[in-house]
DOTI-884807 format. One record per residue (C-alpha): x, y, z negated. Coordinates in steps of 0.5 Angstrom, whole numbers, padded with zeros to 4 digits, always signed. Layout:
% residues N
XYZ...
% end
This chain:
% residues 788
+0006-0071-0060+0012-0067-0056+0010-0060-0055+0008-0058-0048+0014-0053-0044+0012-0047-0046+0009-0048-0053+0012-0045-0059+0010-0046-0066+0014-0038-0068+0018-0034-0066+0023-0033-0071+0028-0027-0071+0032-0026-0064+0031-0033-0062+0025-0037-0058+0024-0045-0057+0024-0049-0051+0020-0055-0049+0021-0060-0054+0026-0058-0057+0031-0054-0062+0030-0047-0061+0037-0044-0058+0040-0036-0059+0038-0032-0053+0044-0029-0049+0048-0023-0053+0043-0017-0051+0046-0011-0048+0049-0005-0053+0043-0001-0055+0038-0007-0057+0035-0009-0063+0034-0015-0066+0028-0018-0063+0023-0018-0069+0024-0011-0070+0020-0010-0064+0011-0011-0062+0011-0015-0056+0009-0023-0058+0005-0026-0052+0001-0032-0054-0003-0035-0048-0007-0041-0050-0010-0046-0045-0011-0041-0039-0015-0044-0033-0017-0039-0027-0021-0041-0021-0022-0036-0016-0029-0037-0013-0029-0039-0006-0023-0044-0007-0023-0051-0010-0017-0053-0014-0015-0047-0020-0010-0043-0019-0008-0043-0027-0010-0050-0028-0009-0050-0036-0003-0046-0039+0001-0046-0047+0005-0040-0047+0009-0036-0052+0014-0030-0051+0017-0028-0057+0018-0020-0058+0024-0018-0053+0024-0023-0050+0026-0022-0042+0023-0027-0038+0023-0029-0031+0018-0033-0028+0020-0037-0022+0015-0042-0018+0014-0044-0010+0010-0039-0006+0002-0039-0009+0004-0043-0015+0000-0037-0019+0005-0033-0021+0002-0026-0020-0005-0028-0022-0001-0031-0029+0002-0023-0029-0005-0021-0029-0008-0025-0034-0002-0022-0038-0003-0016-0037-0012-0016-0039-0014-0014-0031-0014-0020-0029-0022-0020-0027-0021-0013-0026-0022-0014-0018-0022-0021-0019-0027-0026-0019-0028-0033-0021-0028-0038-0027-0023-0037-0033-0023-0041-0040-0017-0040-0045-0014-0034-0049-0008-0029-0048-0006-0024-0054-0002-0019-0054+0001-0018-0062-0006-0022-0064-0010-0019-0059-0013-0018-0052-0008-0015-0048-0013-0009-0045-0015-0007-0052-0009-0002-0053-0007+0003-0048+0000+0003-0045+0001-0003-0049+0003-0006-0042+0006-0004-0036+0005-0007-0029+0008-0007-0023+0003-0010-0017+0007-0014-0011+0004-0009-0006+0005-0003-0011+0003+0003-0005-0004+0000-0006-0003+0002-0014-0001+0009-0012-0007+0014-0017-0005+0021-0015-0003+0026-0010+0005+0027-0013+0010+0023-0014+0011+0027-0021+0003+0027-0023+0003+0020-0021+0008+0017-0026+0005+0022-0031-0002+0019-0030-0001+0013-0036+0002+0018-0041-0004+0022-0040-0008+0015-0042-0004+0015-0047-0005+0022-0050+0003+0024-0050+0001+0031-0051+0003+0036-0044+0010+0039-0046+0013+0032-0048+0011+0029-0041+0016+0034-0036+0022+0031-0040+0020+0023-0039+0016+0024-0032+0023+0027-0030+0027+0021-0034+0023+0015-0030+0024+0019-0024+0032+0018-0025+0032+0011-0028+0030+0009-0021+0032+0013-0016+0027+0018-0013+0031+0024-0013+0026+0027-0009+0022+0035-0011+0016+0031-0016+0010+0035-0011+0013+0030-0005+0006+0027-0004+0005+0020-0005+0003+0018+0002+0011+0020+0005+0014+0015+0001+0016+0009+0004+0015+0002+0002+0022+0001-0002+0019+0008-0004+0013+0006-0007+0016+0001-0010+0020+0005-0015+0015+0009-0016+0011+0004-0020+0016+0002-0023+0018+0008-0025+0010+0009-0027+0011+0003-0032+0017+0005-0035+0015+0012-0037+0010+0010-0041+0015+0005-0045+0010-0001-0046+0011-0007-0050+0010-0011-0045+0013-0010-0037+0010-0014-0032+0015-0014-0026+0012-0017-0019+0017-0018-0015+0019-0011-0016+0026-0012-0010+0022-0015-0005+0022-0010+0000+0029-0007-0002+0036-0007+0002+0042-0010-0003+0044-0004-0006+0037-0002-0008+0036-0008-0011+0042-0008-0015+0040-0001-0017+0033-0003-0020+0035-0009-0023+0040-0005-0027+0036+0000-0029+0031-0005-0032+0037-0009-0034+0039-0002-0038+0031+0001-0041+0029-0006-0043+0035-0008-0047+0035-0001-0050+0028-0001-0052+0027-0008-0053+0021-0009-0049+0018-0016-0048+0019-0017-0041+0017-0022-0035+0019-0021-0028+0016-0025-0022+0022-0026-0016+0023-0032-0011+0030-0030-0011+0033-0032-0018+0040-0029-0016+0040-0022-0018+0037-0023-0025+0040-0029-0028+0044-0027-0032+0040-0021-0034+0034-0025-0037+0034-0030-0044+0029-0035-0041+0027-0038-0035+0020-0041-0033+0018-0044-0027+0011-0047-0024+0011-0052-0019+0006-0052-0013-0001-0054-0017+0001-0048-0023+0003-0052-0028+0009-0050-0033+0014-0056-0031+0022-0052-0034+0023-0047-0039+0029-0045-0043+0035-0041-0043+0037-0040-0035+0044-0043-0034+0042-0049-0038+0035-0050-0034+0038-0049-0027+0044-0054-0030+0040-0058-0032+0034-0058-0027+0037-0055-0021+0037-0060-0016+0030-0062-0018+0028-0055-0017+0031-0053-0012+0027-0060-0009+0021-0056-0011+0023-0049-0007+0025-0045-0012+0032-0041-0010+0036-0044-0015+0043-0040-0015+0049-0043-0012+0044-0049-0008+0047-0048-0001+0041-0045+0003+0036-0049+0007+0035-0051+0014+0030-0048+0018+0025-0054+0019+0024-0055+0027+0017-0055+0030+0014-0061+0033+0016-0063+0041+0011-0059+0045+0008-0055+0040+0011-0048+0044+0012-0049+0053+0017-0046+0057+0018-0038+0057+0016-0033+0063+0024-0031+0063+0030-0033+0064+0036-0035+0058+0040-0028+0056+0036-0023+0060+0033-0017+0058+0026-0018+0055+0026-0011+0052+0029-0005+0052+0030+0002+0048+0033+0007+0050+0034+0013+0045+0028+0013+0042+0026+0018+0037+0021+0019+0033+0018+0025+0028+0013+0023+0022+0009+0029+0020+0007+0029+0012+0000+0035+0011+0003+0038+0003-0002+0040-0001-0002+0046+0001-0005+0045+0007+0002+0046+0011+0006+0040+0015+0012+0038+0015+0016+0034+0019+0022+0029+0019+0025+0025+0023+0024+0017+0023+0027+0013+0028+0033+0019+0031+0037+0016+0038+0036+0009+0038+0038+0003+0043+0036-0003+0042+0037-0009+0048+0032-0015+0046+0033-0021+0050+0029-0028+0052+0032-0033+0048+0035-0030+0043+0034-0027+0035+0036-0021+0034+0036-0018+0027+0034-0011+0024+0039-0009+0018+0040-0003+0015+0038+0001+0007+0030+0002+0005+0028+0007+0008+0032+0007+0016+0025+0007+0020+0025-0001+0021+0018-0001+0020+0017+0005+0025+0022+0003+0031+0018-0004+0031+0012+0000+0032+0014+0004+0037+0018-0002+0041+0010-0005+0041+0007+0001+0044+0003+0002+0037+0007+0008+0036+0008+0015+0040+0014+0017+0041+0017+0023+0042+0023+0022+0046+0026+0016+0050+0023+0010+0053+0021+0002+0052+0021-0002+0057+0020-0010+0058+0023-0013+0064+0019-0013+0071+0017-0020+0070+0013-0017+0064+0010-0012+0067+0003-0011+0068+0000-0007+0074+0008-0004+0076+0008+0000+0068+0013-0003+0064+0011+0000+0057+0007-0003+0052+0004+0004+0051+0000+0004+0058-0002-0004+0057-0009-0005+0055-0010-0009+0050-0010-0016+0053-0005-0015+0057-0001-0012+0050-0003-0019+0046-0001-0024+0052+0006-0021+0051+0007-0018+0045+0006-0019+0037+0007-0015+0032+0007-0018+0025+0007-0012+0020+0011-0012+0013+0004-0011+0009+0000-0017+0013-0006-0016+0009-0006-0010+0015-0008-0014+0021-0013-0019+0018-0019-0019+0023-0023-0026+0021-0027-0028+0015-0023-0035+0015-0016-0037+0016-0018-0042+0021-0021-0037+0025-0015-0031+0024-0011-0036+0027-0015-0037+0033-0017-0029+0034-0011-0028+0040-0012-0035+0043-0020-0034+0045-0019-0026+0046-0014-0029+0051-0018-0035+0054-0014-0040+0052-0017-0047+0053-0021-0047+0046-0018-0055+0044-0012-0054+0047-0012-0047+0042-0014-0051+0037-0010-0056+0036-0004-0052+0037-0007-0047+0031-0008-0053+0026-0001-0056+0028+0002-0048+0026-0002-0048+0019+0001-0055+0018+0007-0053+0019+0006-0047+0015+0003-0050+0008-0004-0048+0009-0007-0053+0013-0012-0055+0007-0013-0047+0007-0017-0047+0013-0023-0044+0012-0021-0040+0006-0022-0033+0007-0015-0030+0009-0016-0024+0004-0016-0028-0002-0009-0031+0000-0002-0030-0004+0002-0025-0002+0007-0030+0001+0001-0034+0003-0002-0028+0008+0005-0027+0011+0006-0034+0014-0001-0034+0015+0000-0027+0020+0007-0031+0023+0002-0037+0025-0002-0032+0028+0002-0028+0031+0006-0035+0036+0000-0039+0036-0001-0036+0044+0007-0036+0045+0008-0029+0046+0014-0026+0050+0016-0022+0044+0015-0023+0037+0016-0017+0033+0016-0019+0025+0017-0014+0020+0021-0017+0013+0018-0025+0016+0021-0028+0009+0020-0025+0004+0016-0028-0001+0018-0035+0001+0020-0040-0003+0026-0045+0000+0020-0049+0003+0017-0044+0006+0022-0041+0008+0025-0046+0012+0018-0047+0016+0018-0040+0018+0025-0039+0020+0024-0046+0024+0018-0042+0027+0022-0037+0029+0027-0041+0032+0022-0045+0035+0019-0040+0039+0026-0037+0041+0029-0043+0043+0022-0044+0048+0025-0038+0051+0021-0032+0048+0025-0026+0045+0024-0025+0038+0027-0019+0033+0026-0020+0024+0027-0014+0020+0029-0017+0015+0034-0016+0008+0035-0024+0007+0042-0025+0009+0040-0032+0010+0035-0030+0016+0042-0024+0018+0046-0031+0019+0042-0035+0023+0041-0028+0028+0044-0028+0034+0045-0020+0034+0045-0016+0029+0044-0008+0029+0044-0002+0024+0039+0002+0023+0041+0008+0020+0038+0013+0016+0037+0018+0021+0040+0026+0021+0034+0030+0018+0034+0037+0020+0035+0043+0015+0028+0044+0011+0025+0049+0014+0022+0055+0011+0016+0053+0006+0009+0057+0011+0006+0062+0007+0000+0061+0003-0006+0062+0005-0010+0066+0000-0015+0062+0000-0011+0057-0004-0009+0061-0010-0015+0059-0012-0017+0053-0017-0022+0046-0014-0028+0050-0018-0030+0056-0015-0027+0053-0008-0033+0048-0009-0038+0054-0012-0036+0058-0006-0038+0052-0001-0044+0050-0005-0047+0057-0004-0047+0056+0004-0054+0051+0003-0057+0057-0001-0056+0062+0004-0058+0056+0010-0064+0056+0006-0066+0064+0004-0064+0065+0012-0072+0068+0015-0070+0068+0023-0064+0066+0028-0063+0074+0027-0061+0074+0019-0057+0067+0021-0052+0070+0027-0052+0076+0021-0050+0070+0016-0046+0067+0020-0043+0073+0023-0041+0075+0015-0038+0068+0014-0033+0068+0020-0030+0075+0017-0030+0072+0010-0026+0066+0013-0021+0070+0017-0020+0073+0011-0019+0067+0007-0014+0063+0012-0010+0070+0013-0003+0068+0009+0000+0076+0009+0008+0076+0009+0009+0078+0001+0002+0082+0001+0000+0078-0005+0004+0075-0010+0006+0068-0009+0004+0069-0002+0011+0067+0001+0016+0071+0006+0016+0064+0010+0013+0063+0018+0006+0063+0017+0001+0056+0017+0000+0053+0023-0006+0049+0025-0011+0053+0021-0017+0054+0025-0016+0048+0030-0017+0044+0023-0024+0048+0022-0026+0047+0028-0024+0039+0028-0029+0039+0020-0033+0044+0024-0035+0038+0029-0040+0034+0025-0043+0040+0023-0045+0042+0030-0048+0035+0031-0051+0036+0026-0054+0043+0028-0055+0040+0035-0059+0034+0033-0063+0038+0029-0065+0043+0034-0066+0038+0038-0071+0035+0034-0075+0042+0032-0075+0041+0040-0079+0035+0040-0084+0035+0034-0085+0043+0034-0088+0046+0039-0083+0047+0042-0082+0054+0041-0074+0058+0041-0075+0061+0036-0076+0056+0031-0071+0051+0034-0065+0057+0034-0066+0057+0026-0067+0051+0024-0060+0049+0028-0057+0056+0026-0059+0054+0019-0054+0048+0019-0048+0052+0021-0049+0057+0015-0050+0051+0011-0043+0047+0013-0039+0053+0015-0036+0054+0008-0034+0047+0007-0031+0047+0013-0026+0052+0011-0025+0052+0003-0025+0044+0002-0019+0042+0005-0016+0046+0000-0018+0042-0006-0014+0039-0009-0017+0032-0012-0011+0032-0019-0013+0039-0020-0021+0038-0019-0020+0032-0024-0016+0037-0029-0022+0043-0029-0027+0038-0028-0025+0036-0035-0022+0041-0039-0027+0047-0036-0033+0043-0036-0032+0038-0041-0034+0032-0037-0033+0025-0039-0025+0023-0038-0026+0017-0034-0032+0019-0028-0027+0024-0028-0021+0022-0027-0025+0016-0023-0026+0021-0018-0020+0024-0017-0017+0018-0016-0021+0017-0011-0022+0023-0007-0014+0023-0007-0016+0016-0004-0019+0020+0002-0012+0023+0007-0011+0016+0007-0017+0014+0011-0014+0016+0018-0008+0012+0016-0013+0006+0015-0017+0007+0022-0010+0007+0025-0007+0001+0022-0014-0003+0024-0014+0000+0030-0007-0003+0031-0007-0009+0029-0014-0010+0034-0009-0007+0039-0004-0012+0038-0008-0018+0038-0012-0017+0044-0020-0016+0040-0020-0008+0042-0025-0005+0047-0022-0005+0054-0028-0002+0057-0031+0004+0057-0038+0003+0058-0042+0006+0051-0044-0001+0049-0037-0003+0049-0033+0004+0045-0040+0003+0041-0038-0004+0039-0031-0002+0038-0033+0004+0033-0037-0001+0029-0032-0006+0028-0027+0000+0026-0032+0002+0021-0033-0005+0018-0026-0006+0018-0025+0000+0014-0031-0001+0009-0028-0008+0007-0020-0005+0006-0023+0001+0002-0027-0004-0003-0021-0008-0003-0016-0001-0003-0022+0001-0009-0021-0006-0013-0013-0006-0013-0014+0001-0015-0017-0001-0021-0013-0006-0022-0007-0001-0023-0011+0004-0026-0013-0001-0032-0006-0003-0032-0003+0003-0034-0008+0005-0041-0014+0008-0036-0019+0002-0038-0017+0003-0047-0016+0011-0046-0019+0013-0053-0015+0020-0053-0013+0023-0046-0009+0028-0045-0007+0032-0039-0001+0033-0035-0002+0040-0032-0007+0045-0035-0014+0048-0032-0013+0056-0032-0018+0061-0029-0015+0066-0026-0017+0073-0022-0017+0069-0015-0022+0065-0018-0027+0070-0019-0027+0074-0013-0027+0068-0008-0035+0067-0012-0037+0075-0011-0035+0074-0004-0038+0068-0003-0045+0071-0006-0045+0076+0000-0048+0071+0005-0053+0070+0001-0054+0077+0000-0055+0078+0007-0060+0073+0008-0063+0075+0002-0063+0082+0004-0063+0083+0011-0070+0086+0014
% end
């Protein structure tokens, strides 16, 4: 019986089979390389099938596939063939966060590919959701740390993977500045510094401008055939990395394995039939958009040409909060101009990074601006105001939509069905009517027979046409889509550039950021957002003393609050003990221009007190309802109610003020290598603490995309803000849990799950500082103790 494609009874040297056929020499690999057999690295998987719970037919229906060691693979197949889950199942975490029913087998060197830490590197489609630290530096360090690189040769490897992709920026840059091109290479740069045996690359170029991409293919290219690692790379666009790959294979619609070989004799031989099938066969001329139906779109509210959107020198200022507590800003969108009109497609271009993305939001009035002006044209504006910013949420939903770059961001419903219908029935559309539309969008689209799928199990490709069906089915005025194509096969590409041209030649003004040159040619205008001129980097803010000291004492010193609530006798000792809190406090925020060495001669940090009365805030609600409650149960005497609420306030003063100074990495280090805690609860914690400065940016972006599609509270009646805040909450709960298992995957990936012997990036020292800030923080205590 012929062997399936993919199957291969060996690899021999520097050679690999095909399907059915004599095994051909690989293309010459690059100076550097070794043979082929030299190397760890050979994949074996056997009948894998994988079906997520929730959906009726597998994703994986039952695969054969050999890689031999130093192959360099790219894996092609249209939108949701289940190329990502089959990157997963390489990499041994696909049940990490997954669930759902697996049969077969997948060895790595004979065995399962989790067994070995830093065995495999995995670079995830959405790479900022695998972000583990706080810096970029600790960041790409953290799998030489699961892999128990010892500490002095980690600088020099941290520092070389950093180089390789780019990020030329100092390693202490939070992680949370960067930009998604930026977070891209970050994870690649996390997954080339353990030097694996076996590379996963999930569309690592999808949010990249062309000079980048090419950049990052390169080095790939270089660290791949130097190290002879065994590589698969996932991308839609074959283009790029053809001539950098010795084998091809595709996956059609249904997962199965239907073409593998060389790369130029598969697309010599296949290419019009894959091409067919929606892969971007190079050289194939690209598709046309595929027109939607007569009537699915009704005539726009403005004339052809005429000026639906208008920014004039706009600006806008991201502020970055450092690990040491002071903020910097930098400039986002500097001075831009921008004229949309109805009836045209209006392309954004310009390198990763430029503030496409921002100027988007702030165009939507989901971002404030600090300078300039947007308008819409009078015919669009509501009650006389022409800006977005000052329209309640309907008004902003039946004009404007917002497709983010990340659609996973503004999912609201627990079907696709009911995604789709959310800014349709918010408006008060005529529900058949709606209905009918939503389903005809959908057909179009390829996810029909995903209607009642839960939106957030959807491929990434998946997601994004899912939020453009979204996003038009009201035909709003103006469409606003972030990187629309990315992640789009020929087909499904062509459905979603037909979209967009429907809704255009309708009349409404439509405007794509995008890398895709397909996408630019079909765009009636075209501007170049530039990067802007950053200003010159100001003097780093004196460091408060408090911040000289380590994460376990800062902690200790907290904790000694609840003592000295507990042992105050009377509201008297408390206002004393409080009293004592306040001056330690003014003591530990106070940054003395070169007083204390390392302290620094720069401004002095801004915000410090208004930062401890904004944690103070849950604290005096707290004192207040428990006064009230002394009130109500006790017997209603002053004396009693002043103590008890004043007790509270002893207790949470202190966090108020030394929390915010921990830092998640170096409590894991202390916890660790001070206390001899358990690695893994350890640096699960961390990872998870560092996870918490991003919840206000979580809150943002639900609250934006509820904004946007018309679902926000629009009166300010108790019952509606309550209403609001619960469905903030929910939202937030449910993307933490889904933040929490793409971390684990990510975590896992890089050896955290296998970590037999870990090391530690940075050291633990206890130093004076330490030791003072616990004495000093003894003396409330003592007062309450000791006060008469």
């Amino acid at each position: 019986m012929p062997s399936s494609p993919g199957a291969s009874a060996g690899c021999s040297p520097g050679r690999w089979r095909g399907p059915g056929r004599s095994a051909p020499s690989p293309p010459a690999r690059r100076r550097g390389s070794r043979a082929l057999s030299e190397h760890p690295g050979h994949v074996e998987v056997r009948g894998l099938a994988w079906r997520p719970y929730g959906r009726r037919d597998p994703v994986i229906p039952g695969l054969d596939l050999t890689v031999c060691a130093g192959q360099r693979v790219l894996l092609v197949g249209p939108s949701g063939s289940g190329k990502s889950t089959l990157l997963r199942a390489l990499a041994g975490v696909l049940e990490v966060a997954d669930s759902g029913e697996r049969s077969g087998s997948v060895l790595l060197d004979g065995a399962p590919p989790g067994e070995r830490a830093g065995a495999v590197g995995l670079v995830l489609q959405e790479p900022g959701a695998g972000v583990v630290s706080a810096t970029i530096g600790r960041d790409v360090a953290f799998g030489l740390e699961n892999t128990g690189v010892p500490r002095e040769a980690m600088p020099a490897r941290v520092a070389a993977a950093l180089a390789a992709v780019g990020l030329t920026m100092a390693q202490d840059t939070p992680t949370h500045a960067l930009s998604g091109g930026e977070q891209q290479r970050l994870a690649l740069a996390g997954a080339l510094a353990l030097e694996p045996t076996l590379l996963l690359l999930d569309e690592p170029t999808a949010m990249l401008d062309p000079a980048t991409t090419a950049s990052v293919r390169d080095v790939v290219d270089e660290v791949t055939a130097a190290r002879g690692l065994t590589t698969v790379v996932v991308e839609h666009r074959l283009g790029p990395w053809v001539e950098v790959v010795d084998r091809i294979l595709v996956l059609d619609s249904t997962g199965h394995l239907v073409a593998d070989g060389d790369p130029h004799e598969v697309l010599s031989r296949q290419g019009e039939e894959l091409a067919a099938q929606g892969i971007w066969v190079p050289g194939t001329p690209g598709p046309e958009p595929r027109p939607v139906a007569p009537g699915t779109f009704g005539p726009g509210r403005l004339g052809a040409h005429v000026v639906a959107l208008d920014a004039v020198a706009v600006r806008v200022e991201r502020s970055t909060r450092r690990l040491d507590g002071s903020t910097r800003t930098s400039v986002a969108v500097d001075d831009q101009w921008l004229q949309v009109r109805a009836g045209e497609g209006h392309a954004l271009v310009g390198p990763s990074g430029a503030g496409k993305s921002t100027l988007m939001l702030a165009l939507a009035g989901l971002l404030e601006r600090q300078a300039g002006e947007v308008r819409v044209h009078p015919d669009l504006a509501v009650a006389g105001r022409r800006d977005p910013a000052d329209w309640d949420t309907v008004d902003l939903a039946r004009t404007l939509a917002w497709v983010p770059q990340w659609a996973s961001s503004t999912i609201v419903a627990t079907n696709v069905l009911d995604e789709v219908m959310t800014t349709s029935r918010a408006l008060g559309l005529v529900e058949s009517e709606a209905l009918a539309r939503c389903r005809a969008l959908l057909d179009v689209l390829g996810l029909a027979h995903l209607e009642q799928a839960d939106p957030r199990h959807l491929s990434g490709g998946e997601q994004r046409r899912l939020a453009m069906a979204s996003a038009v089915a009201h035909q709003p005025a103006v469409l606003l889509a972030d990187e629309a194509t990315v992640g789009q096969d020929r087909h499904t590409w062509a459905a979603v550039m037909g979209l967009l041209e429907g809704l255009r030649d309708a009349g409404s003004a439509v405007v794509l950021t995008t890398h895709d040159a397909g996408a630019v040619d079909r765009a009636d205008r075209v501007t170049t957002v530039g990067r802007p001129v950053q200003p010159p980097e100001p003097p780093t803010p004196r460091r408060p003393l408090v911040a000289r000291a380590g994460p376990l004492s800062l902690l200790g010193a907290a904790l000694l609050g609840v003592p000295a609530g507990v042992a105050s006798p009377h509201w008297t000792t408390s206002l004393l003990v409080l009293a004592v809190q306040v001056a330690l406090a003014v003591l530990a925020l106070s940054a003395p221009a070169g007083a204390v060495r390392g302290a620094g001669r720069g401004p002095a940090p801004r915000g410090r007190a208004t930062g401890v009365a904004l944690r103070l805030v849950p604290g005096l609600l707290g004192a207040v309802s428990v006064a009230w409650s002394t009130w109500l149960l006790g017997n209603r005497d002053l004396d009693v109610v002043a103590t008890a609420g004043l007790r509270v306030l002893v207790i949470v003063l202190p966090s108020a003020v030394l929390v915010q100074h921990v830092d998640a990495d170096a409590l894991g280090d202390h916890l660790a290598q001070r206390l001899h805690l358990p690695a893994r609860p350890v640096v699960a914690l961390a990872a998870a603490l560092q996870r918490v400065h991003t919840f206000g940016d979580v809150w943002t972006e639900i609250s934006r995309a509820r904004r946007v599609r018309g679902i926000a509270a629009t009166a300010r009646s108790p019952r509606s803000v309550l209403a609001e805040l619960w469905a903030l909450t929910l939202g937030m709960l449910v993307r933490s849990l889904q933040a929490a298992a793409a971390l684990a995957v990510a975590m896992d990936a890089r050896g955290f799950a296998t970590a037999s012997r870990r090391t530690w990036a940075q050291p633990a020292p206890w130093r004076r500082a330490d030791a003072v800030v616990l004495l000093l923080a003894l003396a409330p205590l003592a007062v309450a103790l000791l006060a008469p």
